[in-house]
Chimera marker file (.cmm) of the C-alpha trace (Angstrom):
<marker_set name="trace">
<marker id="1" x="9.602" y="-1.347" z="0.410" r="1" g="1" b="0" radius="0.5"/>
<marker id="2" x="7.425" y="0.659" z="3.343" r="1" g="1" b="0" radius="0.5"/>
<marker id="3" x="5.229" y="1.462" z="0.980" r="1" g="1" b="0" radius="0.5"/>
<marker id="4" x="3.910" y="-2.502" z="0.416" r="1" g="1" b="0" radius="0.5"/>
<marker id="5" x="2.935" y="-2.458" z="4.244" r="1" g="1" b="0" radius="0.5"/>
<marker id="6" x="-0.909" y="-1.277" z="3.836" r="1" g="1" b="0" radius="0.5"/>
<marker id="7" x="-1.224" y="-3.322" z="1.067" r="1" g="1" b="0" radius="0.5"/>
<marker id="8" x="0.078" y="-6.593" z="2.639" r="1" g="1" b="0" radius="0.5"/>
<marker id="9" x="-1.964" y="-5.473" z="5.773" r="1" g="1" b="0" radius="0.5"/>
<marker id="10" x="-5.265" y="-5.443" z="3.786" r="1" g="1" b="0" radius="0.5"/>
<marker id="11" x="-4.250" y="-8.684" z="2.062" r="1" g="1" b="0" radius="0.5"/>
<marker id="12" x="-3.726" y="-10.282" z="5.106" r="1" g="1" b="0" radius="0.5"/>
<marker id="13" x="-7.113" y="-8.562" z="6.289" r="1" g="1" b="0" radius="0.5"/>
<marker id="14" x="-8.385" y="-10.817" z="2.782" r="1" g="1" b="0" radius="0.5"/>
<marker id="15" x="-6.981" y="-13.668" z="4.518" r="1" g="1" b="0" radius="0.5"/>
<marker id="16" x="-8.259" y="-13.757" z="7.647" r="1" g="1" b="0" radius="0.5"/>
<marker id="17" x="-11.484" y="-12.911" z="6.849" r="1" g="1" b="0" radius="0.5"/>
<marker id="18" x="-11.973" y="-15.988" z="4.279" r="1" g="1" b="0" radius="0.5"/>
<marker id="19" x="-10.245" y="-18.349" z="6.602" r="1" g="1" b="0" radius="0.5"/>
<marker id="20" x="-13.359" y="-17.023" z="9.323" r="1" g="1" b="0" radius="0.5"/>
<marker id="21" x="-15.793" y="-17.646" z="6.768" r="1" g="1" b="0" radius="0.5"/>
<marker id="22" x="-14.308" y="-21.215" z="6.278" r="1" g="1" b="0" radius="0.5"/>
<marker id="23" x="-14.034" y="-22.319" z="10.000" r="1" g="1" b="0" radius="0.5"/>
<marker id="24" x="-17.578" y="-20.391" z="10.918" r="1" g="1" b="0" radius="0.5"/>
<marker id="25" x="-19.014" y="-22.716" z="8.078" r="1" g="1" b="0" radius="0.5"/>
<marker id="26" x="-17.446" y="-25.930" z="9.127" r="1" g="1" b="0" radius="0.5"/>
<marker id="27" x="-19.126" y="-25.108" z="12.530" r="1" g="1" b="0" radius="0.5"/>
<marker id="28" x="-15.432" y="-24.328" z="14.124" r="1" g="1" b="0" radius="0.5"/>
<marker id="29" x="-16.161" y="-20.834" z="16.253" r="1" g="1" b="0" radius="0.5"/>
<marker id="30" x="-14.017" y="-20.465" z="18.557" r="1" g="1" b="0" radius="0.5"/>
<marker id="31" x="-10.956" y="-20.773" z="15.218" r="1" g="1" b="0" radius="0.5"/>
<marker id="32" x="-13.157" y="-18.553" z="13.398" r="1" g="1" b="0" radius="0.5"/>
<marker id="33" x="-13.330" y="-16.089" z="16.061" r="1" g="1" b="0" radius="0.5"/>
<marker id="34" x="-9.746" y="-15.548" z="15.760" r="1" g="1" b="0" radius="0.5"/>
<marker id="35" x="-9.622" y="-14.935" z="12.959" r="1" g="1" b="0" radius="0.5"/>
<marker id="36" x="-11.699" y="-12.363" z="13.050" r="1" g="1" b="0" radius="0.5"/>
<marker id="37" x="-10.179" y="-10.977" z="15.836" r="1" g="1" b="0" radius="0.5"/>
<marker id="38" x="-6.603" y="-10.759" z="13.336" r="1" g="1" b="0" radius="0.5"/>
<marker id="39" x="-9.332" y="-9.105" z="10.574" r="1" g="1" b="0" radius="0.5"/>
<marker id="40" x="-9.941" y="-6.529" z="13.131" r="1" g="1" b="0" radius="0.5"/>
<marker id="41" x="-6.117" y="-6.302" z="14.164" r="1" g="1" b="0" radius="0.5"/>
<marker id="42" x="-4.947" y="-6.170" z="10.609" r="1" g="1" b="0" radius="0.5"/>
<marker id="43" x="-7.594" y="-3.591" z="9.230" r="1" g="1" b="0" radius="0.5"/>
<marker id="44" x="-7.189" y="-0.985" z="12.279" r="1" g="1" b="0" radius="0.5"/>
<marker id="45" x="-3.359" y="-1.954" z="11.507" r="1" g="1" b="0" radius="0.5"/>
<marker id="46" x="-3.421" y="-1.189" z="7.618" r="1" g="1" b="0" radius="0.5"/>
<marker id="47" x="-5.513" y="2.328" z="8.136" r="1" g="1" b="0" radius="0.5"/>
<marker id="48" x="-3.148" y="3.631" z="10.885" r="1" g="1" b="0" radius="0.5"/>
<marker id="49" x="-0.175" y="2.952" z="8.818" r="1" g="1" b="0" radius="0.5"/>
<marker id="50" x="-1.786" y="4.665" z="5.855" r="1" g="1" b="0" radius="0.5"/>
<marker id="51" x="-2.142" y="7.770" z="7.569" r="1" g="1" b="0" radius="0.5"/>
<marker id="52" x="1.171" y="7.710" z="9.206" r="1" g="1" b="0" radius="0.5"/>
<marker id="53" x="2.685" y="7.768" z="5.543" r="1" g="1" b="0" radius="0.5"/>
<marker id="54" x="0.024" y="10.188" z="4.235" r="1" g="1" b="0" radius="0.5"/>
<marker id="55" x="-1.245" y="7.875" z="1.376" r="1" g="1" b="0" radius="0.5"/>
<marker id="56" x="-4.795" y="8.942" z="1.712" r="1" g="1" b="0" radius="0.5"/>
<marker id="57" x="-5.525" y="10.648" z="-1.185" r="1" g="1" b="0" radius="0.5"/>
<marker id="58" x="-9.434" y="12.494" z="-1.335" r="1" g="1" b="0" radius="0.5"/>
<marker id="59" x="-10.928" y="9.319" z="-3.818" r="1" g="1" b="0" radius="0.5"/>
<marker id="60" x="-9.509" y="6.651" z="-1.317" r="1" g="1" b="0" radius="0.5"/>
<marker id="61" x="-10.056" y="8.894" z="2.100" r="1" g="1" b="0" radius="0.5"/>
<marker id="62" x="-14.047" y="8.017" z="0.917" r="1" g="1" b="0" radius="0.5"/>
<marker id="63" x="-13.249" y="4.309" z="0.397" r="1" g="1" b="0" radius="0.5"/>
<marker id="64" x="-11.893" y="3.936" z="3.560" r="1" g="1" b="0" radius="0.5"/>
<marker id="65" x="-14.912" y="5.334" z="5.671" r="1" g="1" b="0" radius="0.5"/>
<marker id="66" x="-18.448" y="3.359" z="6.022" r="1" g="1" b="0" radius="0.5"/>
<marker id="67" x="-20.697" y="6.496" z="4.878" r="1" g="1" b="0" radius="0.5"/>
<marker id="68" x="-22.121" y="6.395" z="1.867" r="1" g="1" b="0" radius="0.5"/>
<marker id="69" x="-20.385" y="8.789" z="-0.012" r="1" g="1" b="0" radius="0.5"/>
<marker id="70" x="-23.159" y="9.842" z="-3.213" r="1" g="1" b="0" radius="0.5"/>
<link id1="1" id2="2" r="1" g="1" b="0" radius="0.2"/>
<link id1="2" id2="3" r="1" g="1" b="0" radius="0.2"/>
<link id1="3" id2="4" r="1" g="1" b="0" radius="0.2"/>
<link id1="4" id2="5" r="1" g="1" b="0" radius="0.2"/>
<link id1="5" id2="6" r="1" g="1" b="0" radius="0.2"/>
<link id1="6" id2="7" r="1" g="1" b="0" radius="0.2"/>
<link id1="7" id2="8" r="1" g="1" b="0" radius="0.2"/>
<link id1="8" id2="9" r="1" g="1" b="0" radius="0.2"/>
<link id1="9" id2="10" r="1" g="1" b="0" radius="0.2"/>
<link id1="10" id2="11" r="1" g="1" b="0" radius="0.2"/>
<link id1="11" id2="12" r="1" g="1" b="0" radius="0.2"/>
<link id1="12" id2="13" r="1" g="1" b="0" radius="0.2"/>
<link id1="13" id2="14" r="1" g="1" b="0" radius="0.2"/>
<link id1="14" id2="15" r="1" g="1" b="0" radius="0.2"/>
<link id1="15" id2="16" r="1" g="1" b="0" radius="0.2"/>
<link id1="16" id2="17" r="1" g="1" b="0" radius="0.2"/>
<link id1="17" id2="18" r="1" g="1" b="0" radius="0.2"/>
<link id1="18" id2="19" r="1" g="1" b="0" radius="0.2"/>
<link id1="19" id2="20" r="1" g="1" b="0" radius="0.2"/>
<link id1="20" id2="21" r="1" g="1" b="0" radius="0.2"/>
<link id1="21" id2="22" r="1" g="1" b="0" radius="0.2"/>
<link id1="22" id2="23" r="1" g="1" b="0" radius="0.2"/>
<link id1="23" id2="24" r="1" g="1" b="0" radius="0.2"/>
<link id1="24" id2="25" r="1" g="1" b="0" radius="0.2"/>
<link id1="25" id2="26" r="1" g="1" b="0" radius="0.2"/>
<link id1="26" id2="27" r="1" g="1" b="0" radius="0.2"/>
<link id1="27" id2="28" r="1" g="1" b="0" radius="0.2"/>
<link id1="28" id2="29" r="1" g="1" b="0" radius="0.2"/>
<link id1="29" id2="30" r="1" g="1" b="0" radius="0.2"/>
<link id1="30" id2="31" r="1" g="1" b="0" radius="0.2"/>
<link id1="31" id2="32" r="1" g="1" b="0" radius="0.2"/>
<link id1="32" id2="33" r="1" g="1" b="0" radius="0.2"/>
<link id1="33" id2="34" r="1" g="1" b="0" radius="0.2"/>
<link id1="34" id2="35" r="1" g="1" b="0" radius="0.2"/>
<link id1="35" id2="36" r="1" g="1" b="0" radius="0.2"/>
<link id1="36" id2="37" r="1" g="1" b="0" radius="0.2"/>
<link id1="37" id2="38" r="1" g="1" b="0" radius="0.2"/>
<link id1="38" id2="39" r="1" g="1" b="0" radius="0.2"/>
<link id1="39" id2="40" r="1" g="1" b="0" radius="0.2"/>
<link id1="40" id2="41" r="1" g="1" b="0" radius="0.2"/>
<link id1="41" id2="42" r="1" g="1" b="0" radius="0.2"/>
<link id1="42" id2="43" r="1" g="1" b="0" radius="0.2"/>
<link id1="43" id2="44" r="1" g="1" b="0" radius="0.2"/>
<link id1="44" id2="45" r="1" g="1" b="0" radius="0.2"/>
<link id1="45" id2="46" r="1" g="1" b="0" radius="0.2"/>
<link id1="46" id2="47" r="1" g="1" b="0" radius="0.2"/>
<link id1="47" id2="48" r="1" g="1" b="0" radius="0.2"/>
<link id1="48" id2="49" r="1" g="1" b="0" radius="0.2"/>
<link id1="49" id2="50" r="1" g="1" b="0" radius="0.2"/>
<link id1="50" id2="51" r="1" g="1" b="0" radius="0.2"/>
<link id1="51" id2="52" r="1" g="1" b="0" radius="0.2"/>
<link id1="52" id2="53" r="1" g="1" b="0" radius="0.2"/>
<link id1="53" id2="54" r="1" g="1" b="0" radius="0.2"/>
<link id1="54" id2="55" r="1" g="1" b="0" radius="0.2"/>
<link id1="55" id2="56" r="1" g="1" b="0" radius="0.2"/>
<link id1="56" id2="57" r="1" g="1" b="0" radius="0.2"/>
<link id1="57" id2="58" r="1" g="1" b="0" radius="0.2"/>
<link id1="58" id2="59" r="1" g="1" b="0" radius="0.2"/>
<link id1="59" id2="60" r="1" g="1" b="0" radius="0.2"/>
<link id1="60" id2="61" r="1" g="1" b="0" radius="0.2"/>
<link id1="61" id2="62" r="1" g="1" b="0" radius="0.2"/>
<link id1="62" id2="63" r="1" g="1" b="0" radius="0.2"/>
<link id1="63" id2="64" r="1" g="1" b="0" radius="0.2"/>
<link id1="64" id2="65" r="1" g="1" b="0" radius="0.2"/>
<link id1="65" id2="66" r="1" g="1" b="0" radius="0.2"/>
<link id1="66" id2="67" r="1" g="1" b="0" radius="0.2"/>
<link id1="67" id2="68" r="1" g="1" b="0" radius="0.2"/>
<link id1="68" id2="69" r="1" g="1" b="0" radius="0.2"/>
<link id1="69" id2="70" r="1" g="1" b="0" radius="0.2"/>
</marker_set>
């Protein structure tokens, strides 16, 4: 069952993100800017976790940085 945890962290990262872009466009910052700040919580969240349990493996270790990778 520990081994769900990045995954629901990154679909809860899904989550918050959309409900941001939902509140930002209905003109509602201050919601939306919580819900980035839980994007932010859940994504540093979901990458500690996967290196605490080693699941990094080399093809997703270059998914999970923001260099280009070519």
């Amino acid at each position: 069952m520990s081994r769900h945890i990045p995954n629901f962290l990154t679909l809860s990262n899904l989550f918050f993100g959309c409900c941001a872009l939902v509140f930002s466009l209905n003109h509602e910052t201050v919601v939306a800017a919580w819900f980035v700040l839980g994007c932010f919580v859940c994504d540093y969240a979901d990458g500690m976790t996967a290196r605490a349990r080693w699941e990094l493996r080399p093809r997703s270790a270059n998914n999970s940085t923001l260099w280009p990778t070519w």
